[in-house]
C-alpha positions as CSV (number, residue, x, y, z in Angstrom):
1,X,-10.2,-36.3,-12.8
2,X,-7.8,-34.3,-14.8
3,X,-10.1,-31.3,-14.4
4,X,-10.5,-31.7,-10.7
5,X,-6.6,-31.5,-10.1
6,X,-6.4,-28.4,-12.7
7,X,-9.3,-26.2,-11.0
8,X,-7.7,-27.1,-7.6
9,X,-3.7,-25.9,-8.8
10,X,-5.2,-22.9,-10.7
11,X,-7.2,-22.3,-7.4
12,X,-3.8,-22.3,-5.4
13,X,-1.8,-20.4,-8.4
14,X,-4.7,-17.2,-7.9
15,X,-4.2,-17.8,-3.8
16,X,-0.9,-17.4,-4.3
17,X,-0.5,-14.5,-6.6
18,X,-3.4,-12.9,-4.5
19,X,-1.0,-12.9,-2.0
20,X,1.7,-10.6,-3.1
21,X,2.0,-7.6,-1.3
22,X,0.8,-3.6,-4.0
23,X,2.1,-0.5,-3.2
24,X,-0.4,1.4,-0.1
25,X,-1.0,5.4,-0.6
26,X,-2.5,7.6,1.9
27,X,-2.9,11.3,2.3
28,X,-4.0,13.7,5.3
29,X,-4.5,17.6,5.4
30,X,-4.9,20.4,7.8
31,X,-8.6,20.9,8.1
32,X,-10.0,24.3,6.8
33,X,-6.8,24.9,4.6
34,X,-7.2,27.2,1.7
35,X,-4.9,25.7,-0.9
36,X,-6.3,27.6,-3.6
37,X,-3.3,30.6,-3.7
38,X,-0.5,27.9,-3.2
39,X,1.2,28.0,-6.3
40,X,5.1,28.1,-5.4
41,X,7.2,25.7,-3.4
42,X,11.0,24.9,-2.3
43,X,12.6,22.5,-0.7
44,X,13.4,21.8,2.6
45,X,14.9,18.5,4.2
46,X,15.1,15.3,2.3
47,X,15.9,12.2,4.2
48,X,16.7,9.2,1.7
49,X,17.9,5.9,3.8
50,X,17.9,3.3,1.0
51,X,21.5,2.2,0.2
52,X,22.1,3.5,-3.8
53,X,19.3,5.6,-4.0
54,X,20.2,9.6,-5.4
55,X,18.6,12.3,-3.0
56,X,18.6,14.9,-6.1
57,X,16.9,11.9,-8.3
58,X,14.2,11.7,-6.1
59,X,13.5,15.1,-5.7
60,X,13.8,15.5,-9.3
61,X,10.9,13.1,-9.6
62,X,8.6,15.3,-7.3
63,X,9.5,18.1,-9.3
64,X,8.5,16.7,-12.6
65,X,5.3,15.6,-10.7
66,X,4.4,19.0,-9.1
67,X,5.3,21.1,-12.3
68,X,2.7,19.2,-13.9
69,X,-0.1,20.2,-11.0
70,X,0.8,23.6,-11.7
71,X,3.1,24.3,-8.6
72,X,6.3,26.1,-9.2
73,X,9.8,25.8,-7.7
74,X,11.1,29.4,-5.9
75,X,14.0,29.9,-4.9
76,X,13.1,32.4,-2.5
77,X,9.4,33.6,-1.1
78,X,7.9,29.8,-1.9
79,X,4.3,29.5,-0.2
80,X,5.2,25.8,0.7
81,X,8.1,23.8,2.2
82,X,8.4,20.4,0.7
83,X,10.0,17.7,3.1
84,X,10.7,14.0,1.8
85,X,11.8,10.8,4.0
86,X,12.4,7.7,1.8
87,X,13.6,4.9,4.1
88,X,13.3,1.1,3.9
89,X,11.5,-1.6,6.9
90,X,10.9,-5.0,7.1
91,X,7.1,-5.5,6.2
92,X,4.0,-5.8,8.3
93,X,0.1,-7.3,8.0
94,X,-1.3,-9.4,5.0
95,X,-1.2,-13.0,5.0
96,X,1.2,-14.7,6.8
97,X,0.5,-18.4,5.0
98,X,-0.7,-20.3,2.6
99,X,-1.8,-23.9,2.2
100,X,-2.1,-26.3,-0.6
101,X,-3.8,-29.8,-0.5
102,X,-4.5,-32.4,-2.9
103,X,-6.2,-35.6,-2.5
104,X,-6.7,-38.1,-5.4
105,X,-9.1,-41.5,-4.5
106,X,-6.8,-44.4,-5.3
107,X,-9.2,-47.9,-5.8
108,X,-12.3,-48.1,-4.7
109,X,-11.9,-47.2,-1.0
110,X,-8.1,-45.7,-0.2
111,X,-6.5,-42.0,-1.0
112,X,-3.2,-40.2,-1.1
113,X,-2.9,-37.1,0.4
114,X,-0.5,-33.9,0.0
115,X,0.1,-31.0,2.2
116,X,2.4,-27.8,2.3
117,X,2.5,-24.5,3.9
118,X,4.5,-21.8,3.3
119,X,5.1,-18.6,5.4
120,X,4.6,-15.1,3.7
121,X,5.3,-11.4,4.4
122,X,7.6,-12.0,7.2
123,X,11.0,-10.5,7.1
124,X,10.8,-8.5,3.3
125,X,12.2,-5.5,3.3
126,X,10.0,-2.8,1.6
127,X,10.4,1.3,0.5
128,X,8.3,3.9,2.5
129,X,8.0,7.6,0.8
130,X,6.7,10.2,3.6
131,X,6.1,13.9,1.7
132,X,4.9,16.5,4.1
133,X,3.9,19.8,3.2
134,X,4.4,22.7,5.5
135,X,2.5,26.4,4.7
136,X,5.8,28.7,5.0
137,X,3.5,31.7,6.5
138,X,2.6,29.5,9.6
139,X,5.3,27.1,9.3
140,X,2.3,24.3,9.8
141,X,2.1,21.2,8.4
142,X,-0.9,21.1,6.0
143,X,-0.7,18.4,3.8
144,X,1.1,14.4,3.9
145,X,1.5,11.7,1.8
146,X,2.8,8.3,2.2
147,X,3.5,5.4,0.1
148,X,4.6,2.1,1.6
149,X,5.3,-1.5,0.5
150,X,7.5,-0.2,-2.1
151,X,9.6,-3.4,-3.8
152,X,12.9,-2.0,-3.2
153,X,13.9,-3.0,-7.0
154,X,12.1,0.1,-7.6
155,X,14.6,2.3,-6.0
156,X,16.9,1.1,-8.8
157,X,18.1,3.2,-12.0
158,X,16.5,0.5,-14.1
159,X,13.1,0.9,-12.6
160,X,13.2,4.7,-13.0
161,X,9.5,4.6,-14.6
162,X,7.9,2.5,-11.9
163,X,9.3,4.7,-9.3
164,X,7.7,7.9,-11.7
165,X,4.6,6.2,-11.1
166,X,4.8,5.9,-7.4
167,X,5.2,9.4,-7.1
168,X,2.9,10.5,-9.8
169,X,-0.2,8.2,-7.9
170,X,1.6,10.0,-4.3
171,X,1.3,13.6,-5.2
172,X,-1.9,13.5,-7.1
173,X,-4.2,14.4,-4.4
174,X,-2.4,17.5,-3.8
175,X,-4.0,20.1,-2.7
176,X,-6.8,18.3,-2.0
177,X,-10.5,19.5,-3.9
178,X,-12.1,20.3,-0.7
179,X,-11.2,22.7,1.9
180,X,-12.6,20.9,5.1
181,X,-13.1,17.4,6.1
């Protein structure tokens, strides 16, 4: 009986923990963009609306990441414009509940029951990164990338390294391997 009430909360505990929300990435380019003789960037317009969060940090972070792709920052004549919007919502999607029961026979014919629910995702606030990457020749956008459901801990100075990461796993499909889609 012991077993049966184990499997069924370890059951509930792996619901549960399945439910917790990971960081989404996305990407989009231009179709039939040659990003092959893109080597320089600059900056153009960063947008960070997350209360405590350092403008120059972040792009600091997208420069260590692009540096190590090969790109280099120009201060003048860069082939590519580098826009960033960092801003905060309140969640969307996944589950919205969860449910636990238990029932245990008591005697040889009666039972006792338990029941719970619990509503998830509604109403957490989460971090959104939006990087768009304009050609400066045509002034068109060829490349975005977007992470959301960002735990705004992150955004913190003692998170510094998960934040690395969430730019690092961002950036790294820039420029993308093929030229057409």
């Amino acid at each position: 009986m012991r077993q049966l009430v184990s499997i069924g909360l370890m059951s509930g505990l792996l619901l549960l923990l399945s439910a917790c929300t990971s960081i989404k990435y996305a990407d989009d380019y231009k179709t039939g963009t040659d990003f092959t003789g893109l080597k320089t960037y600059n900056w153009r317009a960063t947008t960070v609306d997350i209360g405590g969060t350092d403008n120059v940090f972040l792009q600091s972070l997208v420069d260590e990441q692009l540096r190590a792709q090969g790109f280099i920052l120009a201060d003048t004549s860069a082939d590519l414009l580098v826009d960033m919007q960092v801003f905060s919502r309140i969640s969307t999607g996944g589950n919205t509940s969860i449910g636990i029961g238990i029932g245990l026979p008591v005697g040889n014919s009666g039972s006792i029951g338990l029941g719970t629910g619990q509503t998830l995702g509604k109403g957490k606030q989460e971090g959104v990164i939006v990087i768009d990457i304009t050609q400066t020749t045509s002034n068109m956008l060829i490349w975005r990338g977007n992470a959301e459901g960002i735990p705004l801990i992150n955004f913190s100075l003692k998170a510094e390294q998960k934040l690395r990461e969430t730019f690092s796993k961002l950036l790294m499909p820039f420029p993308p391997q093929a030229t057409a889609k």
